[in-house]
C-alpha positions as CSV (number, residue, x, y, z in Angstrom):
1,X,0.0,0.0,0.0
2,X,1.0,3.4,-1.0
3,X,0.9,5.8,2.0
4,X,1.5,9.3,3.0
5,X,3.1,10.1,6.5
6,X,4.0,13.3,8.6
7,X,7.1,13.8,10.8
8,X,7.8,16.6,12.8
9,X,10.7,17.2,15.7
10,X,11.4,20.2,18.3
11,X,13.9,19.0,20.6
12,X,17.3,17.7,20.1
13,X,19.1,18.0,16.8
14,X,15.7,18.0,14.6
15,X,17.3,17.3,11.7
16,X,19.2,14.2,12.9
17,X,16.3,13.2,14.5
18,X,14.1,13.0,11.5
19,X,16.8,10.8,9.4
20,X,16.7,8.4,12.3
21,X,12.7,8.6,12.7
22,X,12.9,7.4,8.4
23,X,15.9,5.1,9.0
24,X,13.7,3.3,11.5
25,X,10.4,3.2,9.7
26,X,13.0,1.4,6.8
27,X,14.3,-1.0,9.0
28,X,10.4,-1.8,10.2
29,X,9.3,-2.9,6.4
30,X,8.6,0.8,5.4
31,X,9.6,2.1,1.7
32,X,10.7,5.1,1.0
33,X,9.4,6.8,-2.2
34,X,9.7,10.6,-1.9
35,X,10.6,13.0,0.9
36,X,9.5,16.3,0.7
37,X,11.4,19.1,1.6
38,X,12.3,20.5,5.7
39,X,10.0,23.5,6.8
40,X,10.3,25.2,9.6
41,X,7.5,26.3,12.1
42,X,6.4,27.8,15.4
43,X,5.0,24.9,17.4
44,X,1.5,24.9,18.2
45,X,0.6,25.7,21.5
46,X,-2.4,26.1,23.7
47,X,-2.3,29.8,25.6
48,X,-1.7,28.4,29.1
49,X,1.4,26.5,28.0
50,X,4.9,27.1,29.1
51,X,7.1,29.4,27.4
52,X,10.3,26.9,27.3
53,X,7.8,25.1,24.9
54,X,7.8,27.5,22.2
55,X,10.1,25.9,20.1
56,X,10.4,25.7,16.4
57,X,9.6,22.4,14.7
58,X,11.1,20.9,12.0
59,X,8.3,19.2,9.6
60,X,8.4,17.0,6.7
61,X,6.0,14.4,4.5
62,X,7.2,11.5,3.0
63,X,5.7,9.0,0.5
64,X,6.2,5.5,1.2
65,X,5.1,1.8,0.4
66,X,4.1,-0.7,3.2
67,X,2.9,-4.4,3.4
68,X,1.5,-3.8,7.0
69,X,-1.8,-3.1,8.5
70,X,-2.7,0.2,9.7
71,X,-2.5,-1.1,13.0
72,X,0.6,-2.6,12.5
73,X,2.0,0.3,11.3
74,X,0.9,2.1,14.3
75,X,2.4,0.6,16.4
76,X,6.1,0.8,14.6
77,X,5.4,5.0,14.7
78,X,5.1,4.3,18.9
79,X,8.1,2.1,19.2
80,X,10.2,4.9,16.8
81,X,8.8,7.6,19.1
82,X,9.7,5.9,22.1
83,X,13.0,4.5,21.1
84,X,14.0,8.7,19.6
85,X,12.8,9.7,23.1
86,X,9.0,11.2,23.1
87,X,7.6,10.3,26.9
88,X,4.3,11.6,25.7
89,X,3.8,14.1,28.7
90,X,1.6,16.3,27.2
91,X,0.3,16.7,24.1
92,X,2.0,20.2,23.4
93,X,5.4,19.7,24.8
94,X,8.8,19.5,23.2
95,X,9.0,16.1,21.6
96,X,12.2,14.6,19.5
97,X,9.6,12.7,17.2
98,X,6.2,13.2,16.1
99,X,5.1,10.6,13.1
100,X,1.4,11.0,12.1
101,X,-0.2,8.3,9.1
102,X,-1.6,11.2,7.1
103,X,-2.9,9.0,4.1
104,X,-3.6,4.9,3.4
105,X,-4.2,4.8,-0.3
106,X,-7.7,6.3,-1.0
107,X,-9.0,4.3,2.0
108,X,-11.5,6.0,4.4
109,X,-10.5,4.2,8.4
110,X,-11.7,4.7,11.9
111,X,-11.2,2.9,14.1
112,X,-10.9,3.4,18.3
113,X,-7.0,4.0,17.3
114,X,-6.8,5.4,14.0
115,X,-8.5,8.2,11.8
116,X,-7.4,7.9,8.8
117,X,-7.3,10.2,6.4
118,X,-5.5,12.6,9.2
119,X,-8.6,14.5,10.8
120,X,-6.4,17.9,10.4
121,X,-4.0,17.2,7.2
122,X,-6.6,19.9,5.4
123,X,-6.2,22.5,8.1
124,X,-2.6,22.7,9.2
125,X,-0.4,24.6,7.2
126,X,2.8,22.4,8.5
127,X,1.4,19.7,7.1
128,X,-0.5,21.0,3.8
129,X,3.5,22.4,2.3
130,X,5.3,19.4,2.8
131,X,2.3,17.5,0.9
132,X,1.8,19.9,-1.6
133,X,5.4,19.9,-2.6
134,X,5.0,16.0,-2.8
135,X,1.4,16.0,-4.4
136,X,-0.5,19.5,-5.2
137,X,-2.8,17.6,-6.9
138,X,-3.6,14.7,-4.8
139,X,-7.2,15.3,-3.3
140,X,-8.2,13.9,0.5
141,X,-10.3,10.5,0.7
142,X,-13.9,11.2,1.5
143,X,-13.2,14.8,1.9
144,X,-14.7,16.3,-1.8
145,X,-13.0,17.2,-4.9
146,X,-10.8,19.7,-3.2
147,X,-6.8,19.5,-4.0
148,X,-4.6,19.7,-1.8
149,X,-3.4,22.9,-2.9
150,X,-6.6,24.1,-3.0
151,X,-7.3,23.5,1.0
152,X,-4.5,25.4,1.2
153,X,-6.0,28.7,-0.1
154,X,-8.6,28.4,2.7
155,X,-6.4,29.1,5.6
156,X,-5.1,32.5,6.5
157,X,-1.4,31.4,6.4
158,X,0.8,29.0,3.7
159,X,3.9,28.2,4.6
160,X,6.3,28.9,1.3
161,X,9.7,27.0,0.4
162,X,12.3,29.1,-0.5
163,X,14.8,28.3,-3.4
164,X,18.3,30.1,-2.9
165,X,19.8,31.9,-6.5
166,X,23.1,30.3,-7.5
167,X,24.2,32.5,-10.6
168,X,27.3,30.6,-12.2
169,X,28.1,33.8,-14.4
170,X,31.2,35.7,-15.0
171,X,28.5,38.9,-15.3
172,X,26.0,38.3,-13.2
173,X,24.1,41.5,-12.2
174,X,23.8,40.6,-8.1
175,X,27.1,38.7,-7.1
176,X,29.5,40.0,-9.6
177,X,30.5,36.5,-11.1
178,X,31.6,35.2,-7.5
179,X,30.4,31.8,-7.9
180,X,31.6,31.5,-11.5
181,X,34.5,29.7,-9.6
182,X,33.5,25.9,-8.4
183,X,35.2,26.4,-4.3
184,X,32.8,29.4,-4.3
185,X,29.9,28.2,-5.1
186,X,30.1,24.9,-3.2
187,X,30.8,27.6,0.1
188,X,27.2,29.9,-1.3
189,X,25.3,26.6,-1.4
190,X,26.1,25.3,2.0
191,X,25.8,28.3,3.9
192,X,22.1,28.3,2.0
193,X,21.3,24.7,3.0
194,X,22.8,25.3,6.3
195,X,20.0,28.6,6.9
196,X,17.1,26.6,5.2
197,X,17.3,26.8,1.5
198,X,14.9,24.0,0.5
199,X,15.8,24.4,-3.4
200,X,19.1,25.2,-5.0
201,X,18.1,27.4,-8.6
202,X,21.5,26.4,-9.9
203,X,22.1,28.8,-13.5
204,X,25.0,29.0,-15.9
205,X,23.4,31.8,-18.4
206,X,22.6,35.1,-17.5
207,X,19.4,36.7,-18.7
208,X,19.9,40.2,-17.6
209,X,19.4,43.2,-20.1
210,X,22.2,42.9,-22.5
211,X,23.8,39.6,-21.7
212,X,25.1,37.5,-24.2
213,X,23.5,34.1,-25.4
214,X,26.2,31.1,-25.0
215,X,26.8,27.9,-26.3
216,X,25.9,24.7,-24.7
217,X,28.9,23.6,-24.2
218,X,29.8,26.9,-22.3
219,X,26.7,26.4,-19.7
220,X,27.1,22.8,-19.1
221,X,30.8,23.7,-18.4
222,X,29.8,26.1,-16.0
223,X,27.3,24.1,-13.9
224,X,27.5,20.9,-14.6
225,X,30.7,20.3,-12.3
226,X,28.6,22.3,-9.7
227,X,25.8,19.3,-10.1
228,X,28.1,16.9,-9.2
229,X,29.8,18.4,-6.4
230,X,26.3,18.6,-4.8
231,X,25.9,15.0,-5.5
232,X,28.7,13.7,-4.2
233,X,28.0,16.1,-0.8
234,X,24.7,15.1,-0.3
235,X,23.3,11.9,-3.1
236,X,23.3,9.8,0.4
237,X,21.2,11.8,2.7
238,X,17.6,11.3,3.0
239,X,17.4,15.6,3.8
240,X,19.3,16.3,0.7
241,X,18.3,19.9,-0.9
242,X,16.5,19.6,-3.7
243,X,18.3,21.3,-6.9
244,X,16.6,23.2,-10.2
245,X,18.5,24.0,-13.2
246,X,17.5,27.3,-14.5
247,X,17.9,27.1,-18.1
248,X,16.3,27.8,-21.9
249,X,18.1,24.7,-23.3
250,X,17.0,21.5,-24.0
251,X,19.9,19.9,-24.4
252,X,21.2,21.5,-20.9
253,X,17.9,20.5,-19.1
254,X,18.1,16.8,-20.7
255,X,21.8,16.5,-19.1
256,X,20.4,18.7,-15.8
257,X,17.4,15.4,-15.6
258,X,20.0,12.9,-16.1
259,X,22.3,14.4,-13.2
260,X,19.1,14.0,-10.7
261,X,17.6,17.1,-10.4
262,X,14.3,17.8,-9.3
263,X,13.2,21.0,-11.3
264,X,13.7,22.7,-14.7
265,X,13.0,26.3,-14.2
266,X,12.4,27.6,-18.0
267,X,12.6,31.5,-18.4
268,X,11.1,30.8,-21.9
269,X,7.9,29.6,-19.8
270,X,7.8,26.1,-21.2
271,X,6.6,26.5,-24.6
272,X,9.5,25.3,-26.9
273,X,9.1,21.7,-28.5
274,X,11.8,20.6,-26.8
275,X,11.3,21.6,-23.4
276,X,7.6,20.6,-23.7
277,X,8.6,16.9,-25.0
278,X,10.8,16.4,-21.8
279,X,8.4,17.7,-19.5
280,X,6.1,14.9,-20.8
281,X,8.6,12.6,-20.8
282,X,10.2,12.7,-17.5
283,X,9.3,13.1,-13.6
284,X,10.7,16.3,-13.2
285,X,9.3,19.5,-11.8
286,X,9.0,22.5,-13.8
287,X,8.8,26.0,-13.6
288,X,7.3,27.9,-16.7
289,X,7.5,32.3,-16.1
290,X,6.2,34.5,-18.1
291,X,8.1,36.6,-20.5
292,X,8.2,38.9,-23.6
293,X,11.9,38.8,-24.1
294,X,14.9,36.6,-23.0
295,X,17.4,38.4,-22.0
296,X,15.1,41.1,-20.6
297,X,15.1,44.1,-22.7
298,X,13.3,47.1,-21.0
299,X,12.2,48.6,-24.2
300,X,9.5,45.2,-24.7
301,X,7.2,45.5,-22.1
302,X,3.0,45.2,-21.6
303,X,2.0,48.9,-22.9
304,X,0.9,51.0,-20.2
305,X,-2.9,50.6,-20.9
306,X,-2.4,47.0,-20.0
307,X,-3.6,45.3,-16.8
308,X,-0.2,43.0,-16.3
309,X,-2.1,40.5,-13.2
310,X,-4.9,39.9,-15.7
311,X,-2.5,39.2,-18.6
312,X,-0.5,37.4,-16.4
313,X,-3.9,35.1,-15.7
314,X,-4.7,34.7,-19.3
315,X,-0.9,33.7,-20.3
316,X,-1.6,30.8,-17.4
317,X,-5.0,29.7,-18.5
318,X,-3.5,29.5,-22.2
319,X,-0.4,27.1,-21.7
320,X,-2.2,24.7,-19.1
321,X,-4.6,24.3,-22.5
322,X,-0.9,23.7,-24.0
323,X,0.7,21.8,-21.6
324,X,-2.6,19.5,-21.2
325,X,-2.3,19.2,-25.2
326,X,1.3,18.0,-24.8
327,X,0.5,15.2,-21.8
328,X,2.5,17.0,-19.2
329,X,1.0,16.6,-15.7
330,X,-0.3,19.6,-14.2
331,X,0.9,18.5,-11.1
332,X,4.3,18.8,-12.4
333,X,4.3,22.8,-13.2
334,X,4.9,25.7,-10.9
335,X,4.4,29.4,-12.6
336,X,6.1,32.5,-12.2
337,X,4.7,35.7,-13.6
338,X,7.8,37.0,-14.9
339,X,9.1,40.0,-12.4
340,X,11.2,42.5,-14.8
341,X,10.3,40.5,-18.1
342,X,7.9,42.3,-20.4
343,X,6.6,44.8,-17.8
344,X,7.8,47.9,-16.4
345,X,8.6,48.8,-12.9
346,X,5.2,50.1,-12.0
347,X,3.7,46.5,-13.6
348,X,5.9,44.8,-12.0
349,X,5.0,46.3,-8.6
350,X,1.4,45.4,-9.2
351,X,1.7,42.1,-9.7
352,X,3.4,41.4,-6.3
353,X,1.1,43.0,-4.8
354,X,-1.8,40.9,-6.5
355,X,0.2,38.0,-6.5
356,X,-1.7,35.6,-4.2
357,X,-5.1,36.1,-7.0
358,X,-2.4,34.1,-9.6
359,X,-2.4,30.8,-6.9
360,X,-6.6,30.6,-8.1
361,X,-5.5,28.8,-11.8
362,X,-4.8,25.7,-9.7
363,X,-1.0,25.8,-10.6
364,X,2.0,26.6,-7.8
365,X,3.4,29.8,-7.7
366,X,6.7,30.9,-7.3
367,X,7.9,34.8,-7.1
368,X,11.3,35.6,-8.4
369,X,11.4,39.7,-7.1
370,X,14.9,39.3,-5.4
371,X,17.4,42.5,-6.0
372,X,15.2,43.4,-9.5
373,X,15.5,46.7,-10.9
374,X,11.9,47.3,-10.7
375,X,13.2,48.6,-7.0
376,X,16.0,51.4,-8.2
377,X,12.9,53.9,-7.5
378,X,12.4,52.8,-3.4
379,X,15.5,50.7,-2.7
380,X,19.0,52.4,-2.4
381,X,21.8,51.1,-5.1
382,X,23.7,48.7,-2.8
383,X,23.4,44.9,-2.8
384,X,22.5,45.5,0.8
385,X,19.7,48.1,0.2
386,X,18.0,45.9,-2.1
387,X,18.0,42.9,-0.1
388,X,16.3,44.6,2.6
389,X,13.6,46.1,0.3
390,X,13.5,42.5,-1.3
391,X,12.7,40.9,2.1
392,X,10.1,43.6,2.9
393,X,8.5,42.6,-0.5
394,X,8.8,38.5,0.5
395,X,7.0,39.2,3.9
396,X,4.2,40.8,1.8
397,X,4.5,37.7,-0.7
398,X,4.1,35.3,2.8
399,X,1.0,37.0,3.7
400,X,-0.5,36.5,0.3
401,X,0.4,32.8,0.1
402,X,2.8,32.0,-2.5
403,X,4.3,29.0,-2.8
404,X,8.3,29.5,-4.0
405,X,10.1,32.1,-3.2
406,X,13.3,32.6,-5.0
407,X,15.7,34.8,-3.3
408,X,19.5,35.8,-3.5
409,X,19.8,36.3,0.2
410,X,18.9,33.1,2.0
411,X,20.2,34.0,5.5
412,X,18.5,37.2,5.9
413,X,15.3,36.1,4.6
414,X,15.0,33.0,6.9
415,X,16.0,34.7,9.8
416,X,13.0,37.3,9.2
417,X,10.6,34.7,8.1
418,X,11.2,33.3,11.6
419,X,9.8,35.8,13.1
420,X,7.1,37.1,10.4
421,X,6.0,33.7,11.1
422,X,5.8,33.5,15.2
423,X,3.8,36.5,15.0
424,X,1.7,35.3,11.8
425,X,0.4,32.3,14.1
């Protein structure tokens, strides 16, 4: 059987913990499919509880196969709890492990022990993201023709991912070709795994206004020795980030699938007959944006008469007609309207701040604001100016519910989310 379980972990070293909790449920006849990213959250807490127990979970979902009963199951979870160190005290207290079957299958069960699907797996945020990133589409036994990422627009707050920008460029605009070299790049990507990155955006062309177009060989020889490193880092670990290759290229995204990456972010917004054959083709993730020109050229933008959220909306509704023509899952595709491609500053403005209408087309959404020029006229010119007017921007992005956010500045952002978040509960 074919089930969906949560895990979650406040005390002791919550990431360690939650590799032994899955080591464990492996060793008890449990098969591991898919593990959805790490997300961090306040824990919940009744108001009389003590303040010592305000500690920050760790939360996760994972897809897995099982010969055993429900029961049987059930019983595994308690001996893992017991054995990682839970003494069930109290329901709210700190606890090392907390495993919860979420989904059997499409079966409906309750039982004295069990209820199963998970009475709450519609109405907690901590639980919706994790699934969501493992199945958007997947709707709730005996609980109506809702997806899951539709449940999630019901409640006030959704808990985004966050994908950390890795531009292997000798020009790129925000880090001034940096990470072109390999010993600085691996350094950026673990200091963004170590604050929380979930996703890696791993690119080896620059599409900024002016750049140059390159060869394939060029790009692969730029991040395709990056790929590996992270493979060789982290191919064993069951918490491994999850990495997108942010090219135009077919050829690049063929070798990008082949080296085990999870997404294809296309600025070309997945409409080439090459991209669109893979996407059909393999179990990758992709991310289609929006945009009039690539590299961006200020001078093609939406004319000024033109509502850019609405046009935004119609591009969507146009290529899930393509994409459904082409036999690419739905559940596969994550949109992002395009920040600083085909619209001008003021457009661009509007659309973050309609950008939680875009999550109604039944398709993820990602935002990719971070350091844009679209700020020159509020933000000062540094690096450090813009990230701070890019974090106030990805607060406002929380609030509304999007999904991805993709950000230069992983550190900063995380360490503000932390406490957008504790006072969002």
């Amino acid at each position: 059987m074919k089930i969906y379980l949560g895990l979650g972990s406040n005390l002791g070293d919550r990431k360690e913990n939650l590799r032994r909790a899955i080591a464990e449920l492996q060793n008890r006849g449990v098969t591991l499919l898919r593990a959805s990213p790490v997300i961090e959250t306040p824990a919940l807490l009744p108001d009389d509880a003590p303040w010592e127990w305000n500690q920050p979970f760790f939360n996760m979902a994972i897809h897995c196969e099982t010969d055993h009963t429900p029961e049987q199951l059930r019983n595994h979870i308690a001996e893992i709890q017991n054995l990682l160190g839970r003494d069930n005290k109290s329901r709210w207290s700190p606890r090392p492990m907390d495993i919860d079957i979420l989904l059997w299958g499409d079966e409906v069960i309750q039982t004295k022990t069990l209820t199963i699907p998970h009475r709450d797996l519609h109405k907690r945020h901590f639980v919706l993201t994790p699934m969501i990133a493992l199945a958007p589409t997947l709707k709730i036994p005996g609980n109506g023709d809702k997806t899951l990422l539709q449940w999630s627009l019901t409640l006030p707050h959704h808990i985004p991912q966050w994908m950390g920008i890795l531009n292997i460029t000798p020009d790129s605009f925000s880090d001034g070709g940096r990470n072109h070299k390999l010993q600085n790049s691996i350094s950026s990507i673990e200091t963004m795994v170590n604050h929380g990155a979930n996703i890696l955006d791993i690119g080896g062309e620059s599409t900024r206004p002016g750049a140059d177009t390159i060869d394939t060989d060029t790009e692969w020889a730029r991040i395709g020795p990056v790929l590996t490193a992270i493979n060789d880092k982290w191919q064993s670990d069951v918490l491994r980030p999850q990495v997108s290759v942010d090219t135009r290229n077919p050829a690049i995204a063929r070798r990008a699938i082949d080296s085990n990456v999870h997404f294809i972010n296309d600025v070309t917004g997945l409409t080439s007959p090459g991209m669109l054959e893979l996407a059909a083709s393999s179990d990758c993730e992709w991310i289609a944006m929006h945009s009039l020109s690539v590299p961006a050229d200020s001078n093609v933008t939406f004319g000024p008469d033109v509502d850019p959220v609405a046009e935004v909306g119609r591009w969507i509704e146009t290529s899930i007609e393509r994409w459904d023509k082409a036999g690419i899952g739905l559940h596969k595709i994550i949109v992002d309207p395009g920040i600083g491609f085909g619209k001008n500053p003021l457009q661009s403005l509007k659309i973050l701040q309609n950008a939680g209408s875009l999550r109604q087309y039944g398709l993820r959404l990602l935002m990719g604001h971070s350091r844009k020029s679209f700020m020159k006229s509020f933000a000062g010119p540094g690096t450090h100016e813009r990230d701070m007017t890019t974090i106030g921007s990805a607060m406002q992005l929380c609030q509304q519910g999007v999904d991805i956010l993709r950000v230069h500045n992983i550190p900063d952002h995380l360490a503000a989310y932390r406490g957008w978040s504790h006072l969002a509960e």
